[in-house]
Every structure is written in C-alpha cells, then in structure tokens.
N, C-alpha and C positions, 0 to 999 in steps of 0.2 A: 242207379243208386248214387245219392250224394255221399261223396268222402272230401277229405281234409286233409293234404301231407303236407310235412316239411321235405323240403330236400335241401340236402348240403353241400356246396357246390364247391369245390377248391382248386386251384391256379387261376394261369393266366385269363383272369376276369375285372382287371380293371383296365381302364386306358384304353377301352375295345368296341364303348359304347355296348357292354352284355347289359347292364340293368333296362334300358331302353328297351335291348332286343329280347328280356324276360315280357315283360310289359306289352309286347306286340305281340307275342305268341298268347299269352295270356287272354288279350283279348277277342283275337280271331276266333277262340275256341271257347267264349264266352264264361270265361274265368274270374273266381273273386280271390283275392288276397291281397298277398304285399310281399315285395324284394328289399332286401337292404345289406348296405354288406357287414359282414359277420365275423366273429375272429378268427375264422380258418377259413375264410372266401367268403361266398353268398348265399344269404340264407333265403329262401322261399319258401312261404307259406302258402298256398295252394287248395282253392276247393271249388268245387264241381263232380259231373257226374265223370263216373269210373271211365269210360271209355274217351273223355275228353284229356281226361288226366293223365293215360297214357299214352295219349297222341301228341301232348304237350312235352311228357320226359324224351319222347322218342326225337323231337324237333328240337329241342334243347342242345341235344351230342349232335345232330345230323346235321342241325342248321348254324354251328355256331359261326358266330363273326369272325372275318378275317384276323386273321394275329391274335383269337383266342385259343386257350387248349383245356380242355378241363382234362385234370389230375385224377379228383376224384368225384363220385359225384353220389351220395349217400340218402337214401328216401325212409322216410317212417311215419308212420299214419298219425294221424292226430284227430281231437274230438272234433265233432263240427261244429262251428260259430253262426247259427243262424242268423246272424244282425250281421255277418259279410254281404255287401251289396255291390260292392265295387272293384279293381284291383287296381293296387299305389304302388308309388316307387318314396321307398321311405329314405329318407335323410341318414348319412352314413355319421359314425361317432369316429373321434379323437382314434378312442380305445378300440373300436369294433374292426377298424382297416388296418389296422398295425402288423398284420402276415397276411395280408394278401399281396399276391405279386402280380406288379406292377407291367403296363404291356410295355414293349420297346419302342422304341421312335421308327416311326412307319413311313414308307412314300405316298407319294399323293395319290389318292384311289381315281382309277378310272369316273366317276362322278366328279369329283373335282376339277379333275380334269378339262370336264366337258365344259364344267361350270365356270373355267378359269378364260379358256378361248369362245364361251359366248361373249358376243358386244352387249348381248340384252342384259346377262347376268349382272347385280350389281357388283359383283367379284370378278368382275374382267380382268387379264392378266391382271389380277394382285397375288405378289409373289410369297404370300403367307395363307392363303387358302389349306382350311383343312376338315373333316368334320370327326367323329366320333370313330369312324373307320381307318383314321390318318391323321400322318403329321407329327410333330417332336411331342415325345411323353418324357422316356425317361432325361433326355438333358435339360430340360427346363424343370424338375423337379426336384425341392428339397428335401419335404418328406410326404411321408404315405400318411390320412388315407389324401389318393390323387383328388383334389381339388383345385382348381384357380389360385386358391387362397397361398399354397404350399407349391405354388408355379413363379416363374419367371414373367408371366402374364398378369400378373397381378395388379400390377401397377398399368396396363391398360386398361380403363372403365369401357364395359360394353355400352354401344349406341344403343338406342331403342330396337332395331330390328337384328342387330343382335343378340339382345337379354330375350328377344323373343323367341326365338328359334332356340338359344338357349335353353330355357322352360314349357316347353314344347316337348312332350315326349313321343307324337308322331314325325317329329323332322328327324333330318337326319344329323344334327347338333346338338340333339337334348344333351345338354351337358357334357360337351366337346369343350373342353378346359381351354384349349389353345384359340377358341373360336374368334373370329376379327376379321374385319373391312376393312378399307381403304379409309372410311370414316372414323373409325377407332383403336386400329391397330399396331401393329410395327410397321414403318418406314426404311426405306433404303434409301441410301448415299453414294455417292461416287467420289472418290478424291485422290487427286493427285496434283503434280506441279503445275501442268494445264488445264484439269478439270472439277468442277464442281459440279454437280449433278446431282439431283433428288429423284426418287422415283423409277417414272416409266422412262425419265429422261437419260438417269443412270443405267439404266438396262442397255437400253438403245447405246450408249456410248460404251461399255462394255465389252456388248457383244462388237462394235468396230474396235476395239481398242484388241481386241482379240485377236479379230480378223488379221490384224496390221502387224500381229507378230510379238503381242508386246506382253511382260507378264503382270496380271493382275490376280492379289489372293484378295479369296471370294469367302465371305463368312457365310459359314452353312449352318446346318444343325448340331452338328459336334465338335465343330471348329471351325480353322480358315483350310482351304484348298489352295493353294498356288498353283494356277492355269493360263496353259499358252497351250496356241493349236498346233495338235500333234502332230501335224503333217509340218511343220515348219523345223528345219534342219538347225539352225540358226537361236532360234527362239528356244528349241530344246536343247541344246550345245548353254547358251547361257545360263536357263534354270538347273542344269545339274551344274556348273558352276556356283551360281549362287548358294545353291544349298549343301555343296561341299560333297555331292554324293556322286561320284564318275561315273559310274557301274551300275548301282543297284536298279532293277526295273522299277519303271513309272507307270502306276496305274492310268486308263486312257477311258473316256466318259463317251461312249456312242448316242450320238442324237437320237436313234430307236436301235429296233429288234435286224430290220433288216443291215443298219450300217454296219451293226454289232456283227452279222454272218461275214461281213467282205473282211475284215478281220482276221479271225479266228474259226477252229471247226468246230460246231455247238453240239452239242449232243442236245436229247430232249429234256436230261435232268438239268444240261445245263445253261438252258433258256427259261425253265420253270425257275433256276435260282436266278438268272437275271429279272427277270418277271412277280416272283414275289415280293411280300409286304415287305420280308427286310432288304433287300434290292443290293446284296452284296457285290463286291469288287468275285469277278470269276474268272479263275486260272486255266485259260484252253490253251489249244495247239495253234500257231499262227500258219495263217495259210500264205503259202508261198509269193501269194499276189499280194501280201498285203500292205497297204499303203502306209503306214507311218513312219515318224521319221526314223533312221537307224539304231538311232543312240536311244530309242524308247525302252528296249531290254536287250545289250548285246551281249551275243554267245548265246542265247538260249532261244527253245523250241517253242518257249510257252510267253500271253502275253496277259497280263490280268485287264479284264473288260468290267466296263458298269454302265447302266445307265440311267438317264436322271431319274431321281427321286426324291426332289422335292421340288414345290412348283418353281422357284428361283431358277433351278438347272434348266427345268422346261423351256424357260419363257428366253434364257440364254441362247440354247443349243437352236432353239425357233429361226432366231437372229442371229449366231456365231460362226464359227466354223462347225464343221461335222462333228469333226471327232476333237474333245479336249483333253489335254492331259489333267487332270487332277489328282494334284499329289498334299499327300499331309504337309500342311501349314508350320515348318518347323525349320531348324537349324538342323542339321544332321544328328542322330541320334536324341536328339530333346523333344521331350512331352512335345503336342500338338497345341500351338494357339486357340486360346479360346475371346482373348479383351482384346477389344481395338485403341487402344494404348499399346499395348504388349505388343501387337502384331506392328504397329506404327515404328517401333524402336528395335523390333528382332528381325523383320522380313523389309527385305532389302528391295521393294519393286517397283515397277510401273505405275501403279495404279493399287487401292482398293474402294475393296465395295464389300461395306457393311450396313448393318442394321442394328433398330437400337433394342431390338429383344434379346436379352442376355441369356446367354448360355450358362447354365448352373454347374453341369457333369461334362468336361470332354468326352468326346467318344469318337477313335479312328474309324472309318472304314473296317468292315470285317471284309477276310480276304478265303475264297474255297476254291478250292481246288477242283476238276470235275474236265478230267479227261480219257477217253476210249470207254472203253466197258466200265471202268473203276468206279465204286461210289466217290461222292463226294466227300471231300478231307480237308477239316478248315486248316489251312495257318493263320488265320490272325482271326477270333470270335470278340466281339468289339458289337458297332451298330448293327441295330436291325436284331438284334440278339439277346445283349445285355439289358435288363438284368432276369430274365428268363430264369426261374428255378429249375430244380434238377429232384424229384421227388424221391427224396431217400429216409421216408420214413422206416425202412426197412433196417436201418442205422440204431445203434442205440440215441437215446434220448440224451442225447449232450450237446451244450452250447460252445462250437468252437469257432476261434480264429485262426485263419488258414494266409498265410505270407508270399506262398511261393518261394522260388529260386532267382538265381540271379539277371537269368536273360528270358525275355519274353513273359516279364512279369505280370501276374493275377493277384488279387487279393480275393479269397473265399469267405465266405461264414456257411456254416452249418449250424441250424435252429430251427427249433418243432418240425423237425421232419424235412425242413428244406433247404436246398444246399443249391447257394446262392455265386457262381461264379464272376467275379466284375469281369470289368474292363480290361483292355489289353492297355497294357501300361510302358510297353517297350523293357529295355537293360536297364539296369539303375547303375549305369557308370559314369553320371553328371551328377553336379547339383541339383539341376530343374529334375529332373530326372527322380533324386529322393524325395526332393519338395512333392512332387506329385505323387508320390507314393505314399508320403505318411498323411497326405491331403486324403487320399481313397480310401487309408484304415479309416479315420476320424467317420468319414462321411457313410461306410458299409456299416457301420456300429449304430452312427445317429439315422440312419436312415432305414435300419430294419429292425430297427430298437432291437440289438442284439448285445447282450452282455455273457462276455466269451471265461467259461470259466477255465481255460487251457489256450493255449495259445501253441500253432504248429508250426514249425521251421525248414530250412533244408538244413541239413547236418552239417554241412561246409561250415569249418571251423569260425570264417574270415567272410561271411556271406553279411553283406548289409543289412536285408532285410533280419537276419538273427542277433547282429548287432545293435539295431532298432528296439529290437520286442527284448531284447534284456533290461535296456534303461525303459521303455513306453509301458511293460507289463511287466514290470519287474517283482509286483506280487501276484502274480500267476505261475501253474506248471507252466513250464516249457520244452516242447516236447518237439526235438530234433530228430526228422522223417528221413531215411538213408532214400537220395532222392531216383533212384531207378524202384525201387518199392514203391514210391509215389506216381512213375509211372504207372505200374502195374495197378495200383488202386484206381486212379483215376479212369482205367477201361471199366473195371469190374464195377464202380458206383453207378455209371453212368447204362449198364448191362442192368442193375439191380440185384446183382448176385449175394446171395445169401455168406450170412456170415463165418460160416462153415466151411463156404467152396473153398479149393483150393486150387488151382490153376495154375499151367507152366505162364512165364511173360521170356517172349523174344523180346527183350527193350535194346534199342540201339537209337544212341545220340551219338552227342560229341565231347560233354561233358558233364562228370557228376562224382562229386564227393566219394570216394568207396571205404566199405570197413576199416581195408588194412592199408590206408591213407592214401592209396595210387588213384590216380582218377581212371575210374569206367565209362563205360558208352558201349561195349558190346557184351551184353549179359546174354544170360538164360537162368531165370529164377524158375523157384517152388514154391508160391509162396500164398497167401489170404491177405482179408485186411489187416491182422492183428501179427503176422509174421511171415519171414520170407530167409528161405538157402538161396545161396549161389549155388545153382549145380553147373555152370560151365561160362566161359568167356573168351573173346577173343586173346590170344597171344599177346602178352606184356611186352612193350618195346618202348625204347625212351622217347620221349619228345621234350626234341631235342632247341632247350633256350626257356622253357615251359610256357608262356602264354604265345612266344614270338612263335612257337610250334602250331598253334592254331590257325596264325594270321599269315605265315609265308607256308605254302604245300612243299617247299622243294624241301624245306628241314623233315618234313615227315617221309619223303621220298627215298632221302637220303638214310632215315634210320632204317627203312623199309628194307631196302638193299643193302643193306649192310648186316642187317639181321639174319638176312638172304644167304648171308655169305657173296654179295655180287657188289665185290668194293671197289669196281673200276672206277679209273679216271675216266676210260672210253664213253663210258655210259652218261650223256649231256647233263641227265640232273643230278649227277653224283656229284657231291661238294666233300669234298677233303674237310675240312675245315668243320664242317658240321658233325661228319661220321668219327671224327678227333674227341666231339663230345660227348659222345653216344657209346662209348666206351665204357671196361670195365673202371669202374668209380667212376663214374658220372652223375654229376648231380640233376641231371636233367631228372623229370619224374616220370614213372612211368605210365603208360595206357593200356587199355582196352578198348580204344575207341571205336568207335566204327567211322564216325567222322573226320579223324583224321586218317584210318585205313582209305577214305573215300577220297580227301587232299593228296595221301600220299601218290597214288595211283592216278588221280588227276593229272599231275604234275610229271608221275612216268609218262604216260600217252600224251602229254604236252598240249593239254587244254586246260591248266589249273593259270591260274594270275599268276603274276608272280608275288603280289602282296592282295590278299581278300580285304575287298572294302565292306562285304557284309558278310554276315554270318551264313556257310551253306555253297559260299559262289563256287568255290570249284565242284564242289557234288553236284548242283548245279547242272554247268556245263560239261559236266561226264555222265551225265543223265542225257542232254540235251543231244549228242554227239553218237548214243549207244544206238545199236540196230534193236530198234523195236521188236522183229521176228525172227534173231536166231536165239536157237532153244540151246547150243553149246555151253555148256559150263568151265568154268578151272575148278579144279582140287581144292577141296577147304576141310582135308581130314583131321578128325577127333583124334586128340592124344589125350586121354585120359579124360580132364575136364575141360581141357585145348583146344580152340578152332586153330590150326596150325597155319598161320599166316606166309611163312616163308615159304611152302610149294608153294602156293597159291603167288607170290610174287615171282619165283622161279618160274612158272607155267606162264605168265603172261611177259615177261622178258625174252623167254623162249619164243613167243608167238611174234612171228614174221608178219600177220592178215595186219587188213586195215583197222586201221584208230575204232571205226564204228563195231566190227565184230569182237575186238578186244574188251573196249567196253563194256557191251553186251555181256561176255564171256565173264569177265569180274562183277555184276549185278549176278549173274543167276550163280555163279559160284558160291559169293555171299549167302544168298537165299539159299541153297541147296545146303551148305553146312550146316547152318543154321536150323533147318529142315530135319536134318538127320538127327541132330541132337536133341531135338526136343521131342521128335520120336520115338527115337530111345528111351526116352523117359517112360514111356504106356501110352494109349488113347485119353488124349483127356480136354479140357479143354484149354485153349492157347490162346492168350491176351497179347497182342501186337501193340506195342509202344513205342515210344521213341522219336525226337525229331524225322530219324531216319525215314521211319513212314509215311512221309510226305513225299515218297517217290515211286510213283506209281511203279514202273519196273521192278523195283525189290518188292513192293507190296503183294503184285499180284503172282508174283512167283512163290513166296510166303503161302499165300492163302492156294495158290492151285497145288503145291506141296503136300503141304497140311491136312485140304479137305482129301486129297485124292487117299493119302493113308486115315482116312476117319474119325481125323480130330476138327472138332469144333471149336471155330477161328472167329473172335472176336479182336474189333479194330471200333479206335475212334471214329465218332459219330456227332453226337453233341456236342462236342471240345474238340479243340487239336490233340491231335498225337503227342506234339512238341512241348515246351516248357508252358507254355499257359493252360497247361494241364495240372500243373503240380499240384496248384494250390486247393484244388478239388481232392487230389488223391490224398496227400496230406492232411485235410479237414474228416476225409474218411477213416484212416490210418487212425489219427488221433482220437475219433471215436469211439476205436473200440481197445482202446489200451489203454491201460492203468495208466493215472498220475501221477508216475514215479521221477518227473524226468529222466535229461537222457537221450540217448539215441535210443528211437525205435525202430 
C-alpha cells in the first residue's frame, strides 16, 4: 500500500550533512518526496509503499551521521500526491532555519583523512580538507540557517570541481559549507624574523621550528595554540614564562592513539572521548613512565591529553615532534586570540602560522575529565560541543537570557523549548575579558534570533555580569538567581525533571553569594526549579583578608585551627598575625566553603602553594597526593543544621599516618558528612553540584554513600558541575518564576 508521511525531525541536524543523508536513504528504498529545513528542524515529506517507509524511519535514528542527535522526531500520515515521481532536497528559507541547531566544529573524519595523505588525491596534505561530516561549523558562522553565505568562507569562490561535488548530492560534500582546495581555498603562512613561508613550505618549516625548541602560535579553528614540544624542558620553562602562568597544567597534543597511552592510563570511555567528533582535551592519570617535560602539570596525578583534529595538527604532528604542548593563545587569564593582528601585538613568540580564513566565534578547547571507574565530567564545555541544545521543552514556554556568575563564565538562552548553553568564556576580571563577554550576549541573541523577555543574573550584589544587564536590559525583569540554586537547577534541567520534583543538591564550591550575605560553597538544599531551603551547611568560619583568603591556603588554615581551638605557634602553618584577624569582630567575612575547607587542609598536610596561581590548585594537589584505596574516614558530625568542621580538623591534627592516608581520610570524611545529612533528610533524589565535583575521590564516595542507602544520585553530564553551569540553571530557574524581580 502506498502512503505519504511528514516527519518532523528536530536537533542537531544541520552542519552534519543530514539533508544528503535523508536523500540517500530515500533513494535506496525507492522513495519519492522532499526534505527541507523547517522551523523546528527538518521536515520530510515521504511516500512509498508502507514497509519501505518504515524501513526508511527506522534508518533515519539508527543510521544517523556522526555529530548528529535527533531530539525529537514526530510522524503523521498525509494524502498521497500521485504526480510525486522523484525525491529533492529543497532549498532552506531565511525564516525556516532560525531554531535549528547548529552542529559543532568537528575533526577531520577518517575519509579525509585518507583523502589528505593520498598523493593522487587532489587534496593532498591540504591543511583545510573537510566534507559534510567535518570540520569548523559553528566558528565560522554568523547566523543560522547554515549556509556558505552566513560563513566565514564566503568570501572564498568555489573552483569548478568544487561547486561540483558541492551540488552533487551523492558525494560526500553536497553542501559542505566549509568545502575548498588548494585551488580555491584558504592558505597558510609562516612568519617570523627569519622566515617567510606559504603553504606546504610553511608546514615543513613549522614542524622544524618546533623540533628546534622554539615557540610558535598556531591558528586553528577557534583560535591561536601556542606550541613547543613537550618533551623540551627549556622550551616549556619559557612558554609558561611567557604567558605568565607558572603552575597551571598545559594541555599536550599526542601524534595518535598509541602515543596518547605512553602518557597517561586510558580508560575505554576515555579513548572513545579522545577519538570522537568533538575530540576534546582529556584528563587521565599520568603513568609513571611518562615522558614529558616536568613543568607540563606540577604536583599533580592527572595530565590533560588530545589529539589532532584538524587536518593542519595532522599534517604537523606527521613532521613535528610527538607530543606538542598546545595551550590557549592568550595572556594569562584573557579571552583566547582569534585575528592575526591581535595575536601579532599580544603573543610574544618565535614564530606564527596563520591562515587567512577568519574565525567568526572563539572557541577553547573543551576539557573532560575521565578517570578509574568515574563517568566522564567536563570542566571546561567549549569545542566540539558548543553550541549543542539542551531540549527543555518540558520548561515553561519563556524567552530568557541566562549571564552566569563570575568565574568560569557561560552565557545561556532559553527559547521554544531549547536551552542553548555557549561558550566557555573564562573570569571576567580583565577588560578583554568583559569585551568578550558583552561580544557573546550580542552575538547568542543575533544568532538564535532570541528576544529575551527576563533577563537572569547571579545575585552577587557587585557581579559584573549583573552590572552589565542593568544598564544593556535595563527595560527587562531582572531576575537575580541565589547562585548554589543555580547549581542545583542546572543538574535537574539537564536530567529533564519535571517541574514539581523536588530534590536534596549536595552543592560544594568555593564561592557563592548567600541569603544572609556570608558566602557559601558547602550546602545541602531542598529545593525545585521555582524554590529552594537551606536545610544544612558547612560550619561558618572567617576567611580571613576576604579575597586574599581564596588565593593564599595558609590564611584558611590558620582560621581552621583556630576555630579548632589549635592556636599554636608549634603548629608550621599557624600564623599569629592572621588568627589576630579571625577574631571576635572581625571584619573578615564568613564561609561555608568547601573550597577553601579543601585550601585550608591543603596547606595543614603541606601540599597547598603558598599563593594559588589558578583557581582549585591546592584541592588540586590534595587530591593528587590522597591514597586512592583507604576507605578510613575523620568525623564530620551534624549539629543541628552543622557539618561540624572543627573535630573533623582536630581528628586529622591528631593523625600521626602519612600525608597520603590523611588525605584520603579528609575526602571520605567530607563525603560521609555530607552523606548522612542528606540521608536524614528521606530517600529521595540527590543532585551533586558544585566545582567540588570534579574530584573524582569526593565524587565517588558521594554516589557509593548515597546509592548504597537507596537514593537516586544524579551528577553532571552534559555541562560541568562547576561555574559554567550556572547559566543554564539560572535560564531554568527563571523560567519558571514570576517577573517580579528580585532575588529568586
């Protein structure tokens, strides 16, 4: 029997080469109609006989293309059009692609690949190879629907054997936006004080310029890299010089899969993430053998690995050293270069090597975590990712704009159903810094055609980004999100949970605006998207200087013990001087943190810095330093609504054992307190948030707690735990509460 359906296809279905791959299914199975995209994804119309047609939905979900995901996908019969003789791929409108989302910038697919190292191919090592299954989408795109036209490529005219493969809907380029040769494409450069280089020639001098020790930033798909080979002691002594950053680990680029193992220990999830489309930066265990230089991540266990993906890295790593460091293109703390101007007058190096296709969107490296048994947990969602929806139509139907908080900033929107998380954006405590920030509202608003009628904040009195959306929406609600509730929302959106659930959140950071003005970081809420109790927190204790408490552990070490009642001079990290201001009337302010409970105790067992150059380092390396296998705890008893910090630093002061079982001893103690109080509470289910969650030890003590008394334990997935969560949880929050302003 002949029939006729529409189906309504929605997500990620552009930028993936799916209208092609409707059209090939289509035809195998001797099908007439037409695809084209549609205001909520792609619509297909559909006809043939009955068992062809659902051979065709079934290959649709089964078969789809790399880096697509359908959402939803919606069928209903229609009349039959007997004058159907053919099936088309129809031309997409202004109007018609305006919420469809967009795929993210992909690595070069195994076919290109092959395609790049034949000599026959006419694309031999050309280091812009890409087809419908790869290659940059979302940074070369200004707006949707995805076309050439609303690309960065635009201004390249395809060759003749270009526009054909182009227009061709059996190749594997039908309308592969980024498509280009060496005859019509982007070009590469090389320059520095002694070299001028185009091309293959640039490559080749490059890859020696590398060899030789020297630093050259390398413009990619979402910015510049600055790289030198990791095995060089010297060469990586100077770029962390250069870039002002002593400490902090530097991501390391392995030539393939095998150099990647002499490294680090893989797990299988965590070679499938180095192996996927979006071909993230991935945070393993370092093996003891492993060769890079020292200063690549000191003090700690873990080393973040990638490798290449895009054919430029390829054709590098061919001819470079093994392993390269590639680290973001930047000044310390400053947005990541994207113009070669910019990088010419901000990046102080050897050598670069650009090209002249312009970058439209920065976009870092995303960074996941994925060690032992643990799921994978991003900290930084960036490429390979952005701009990925989040499908919450289960949300009320409201248009908002979502800011985030101050460090690890995101900008959201939520609209018709989909909740759009950007780019990692880094602290906004520079200029370049807000410039890129009020850059990413402008361009989330023009680019999803979203008009926000609420605008959502972090409640931090003195927060920029709330600073911003006073004077930039200044006729909008504004709706200030108490930012450990924006944890908790950002699990539960990203779960799907209904608007009703109510759920305990263990949230633990380091810092966050609270109620009754002291700053939080180790909660236990009650709470939905529309409202939330504090029913318990860690112990209040001052930190002491207030920000200068964040950046040096010994001032939180000292309130620790002091709080303790353990105010010796004896005791190394005890400072007089500080425990002077941690006193009655002191204007220090108080916490709850967990982040700096995790500095403070750093700093007792005398593995914390003495001044943090990034955010995390002493938790850090009291992470790194713990006995992974003792199950021993310290005391972290409930006083009422109290995690009772002071046994819990009397008990490890007390303890005589090594640095690594002490440690230890404070993660599961943490975990167990925290375990019992939200047990107390009933069975229910428990949302894990928080920076804090990016440490595998607490984590999985958390969840083996939790399941083992029969609560259902939900943890980031789709997002970080950490601050580039908010602005999702925020966007959620604000959806379903009145616009009264106000803190919600």
């Amino acid at each position: 029997m002949i029939e006729r359906r529409q189906i309504a296809v929605s997500g990620v279905v552009q930028g993936i080469g799916f209208r092609p791959f409707v059209y090939k299914l289509a035809y195998a199975q001797a099908l007439t109609g037409h695809v084209l995209n549609g205001a909520g994804g792609v619509m297909i119309e559909i006809q043939g006989g009955s068992d062809s047609l659902d051979r065709f939905e079934d290959h649709l979900v089964s078969q789809l293309p790399p880096g697509g995901r359908i959402e939803r996908c919606q069928t209903h019969k229609m009349e039959v059009l007997p004058s159907d003789s053919d099936f088309i791929i129809k031309a997409s409108s202004e109007v018609d692609g305006a919420s469809i989302s967009l795929a993210p910038d992909r690595f070069v697919c195994p076919d290109c690949q092959r395609e790049m190292r034949d000599p026959n191919d006419r694309r031999y090592r050309y280091p812009f190879i890409n087809c419908t299954c790869c290659g940059p989408r979302y940074t070369i795109t200004s707006s949707l629907p995805y076309d050439r036209s609303t690309t960065t490529m635009a201004e390249f005219e395809m060759c003749l054997e270009c526009k054909k493969e182009y227009t061709d809907p059996t190749t594997r380029r039908y309308h592969a936006q980024p498509i280009a040769c060496p005859e019509c494409g982007p070009t590469l450069r090389l320059v520095s004080h002694q070299n001028r280089a185009d091309n293959q020639q640039a490559l080749q001098k490059t890859a020696q310029l590398l060899s030789d020790g020297k630093i050259v930033a390398i413009k990619g798909i979402g910015g510049f890299h600055l790289a030198v080979d990791a095995r060089n002691e010297a060469a990586v002594s100077r770029l962390r010089r250069l870039k002002k950053r002593p400490t902090k680990p530097l991501a390391v680029m392995a030539r393939d899969l095998d150099v990647a193992r002499q490294l680090v220990c893989l797990t299988e999830k965590a070679e499938a993430l180095l192996l996927s489309p979006a071909a993230p930066i991935v945070l393993a265990e370092i093996r003891t053998d492993c060769s890079v230089a020292t200063w690549i991540a000191p003090g700690l266990n873990l080393l973040g690995v990638m490798l290449p993906y895009t054919p430029l890295h390829h054709l590098l790593c061919d001819k470079g050293p093994l392993l390269l460091v590639m680290t973001s293109g930047n000044r310390n703390a400053e947005p990541i270069t994207i113009d070669d101007e910019d990088a010419a007058s901000h990046l102080d190096v050897d050598a670069y090597l650009v090209h002249n296709r312009k970058i439209h969107v920065a976009c870092d490296d995303s960074v996941i975590r994925c060690s032992g048994e643990g799921l994978p947990v991003f900290i930084r969602r960036s490429r390979g990712y952005v701009p990925e929806a989040i499908d919450a139509a289960f949300l009320p139907k409201k248009s908002i704009l979502a800011l985030g908080a101050l460090l690890k900033v995101t900008v959201a929107t939520l609209d018709q159903g989909q909740l759009v998380v950007g780019r990692h954006l880094g602290d906004l405590n520079n200029t370049r810094a807000e410039g890129a920030f009020r850059e990413e509202v402008n361009r989330m608003l023009v680019f999803g055609r979203v008009e926000p009628e609420a605008v959502a904040v972090d409640a931090h009195p003195d927060s920029a980004s709330g600073l911003f959306a006073e004077d930039r929406f200044s006729d909008l609600p504004l709706l200030s999100i108490q930012h450990h509730h924006a944890h908790l929302a950002a699990v539960m959106v990203e779960h799907a949970l209904g608007l009703e659930d109510q759920v305990i959140g263990i949230i633990l950071d380091g810092f966050g605006y609270g109620l009754d003005g002291a700053i939080w970081g180790g909660e236990l809420l009650l709470g939905s998207f529309s409202r939330f109790e504090r029913k318990g927190h860690l112990r209040y204790i001052p930190q002491p200087g207030g920000d200068l408490g964040a950046v040096q552990p010994r001032r939180m070490a000292t309130s620790l013990l002091a709080d303790a009642g353990i105010g010796s001079d004896d005791v190394p990290v005890f400072d007089r001087r500080i425990a002077d201001i941690c006193g009655i009337g002191s204007v220090s302010p108080l916490t709850s943190s967990a982040g700096r409970l995790f500095d403070g105790v750093a700093a007792m067992l005398g593995v914390a810095p003495k001044l943090q150059t990034y955010e995390g380092e002493a938790a850090a390396k009291l992470e790194a330093v713990a006995d992974p296998f003792c199950d021993d705890a310290y005391p972290l008893p409930v006083l009422g609504d109290t995690l009772d910090s002071r046994v819990l630093v009397r008990a490890l002061m007390a303890d005589q054992s090594a640095t690594p079982l002490r440690a230890a001893r404070f993660h599961n103690g943490l975990a167990d307190g925290f375990s019992k109080m939200a047990i107390d509470l009933g069975p229910a289910r428990v949302v894990l948030g928080g920076g804090c969650m990016v440490n595998h030890l607490l984590l999985r003590r958390l969840k083996s707690k939790l399941e083992a008394a029969g609560m259902q334990v939900l943890t980031a997935r789709r997002l970080p735990p950490g601050d580039g969560a908010i602005s999702a949880g925020q966007a959620a929050i604000a959806a379903c509460s009145p616009y009264q302003g106000g803190c919600v």
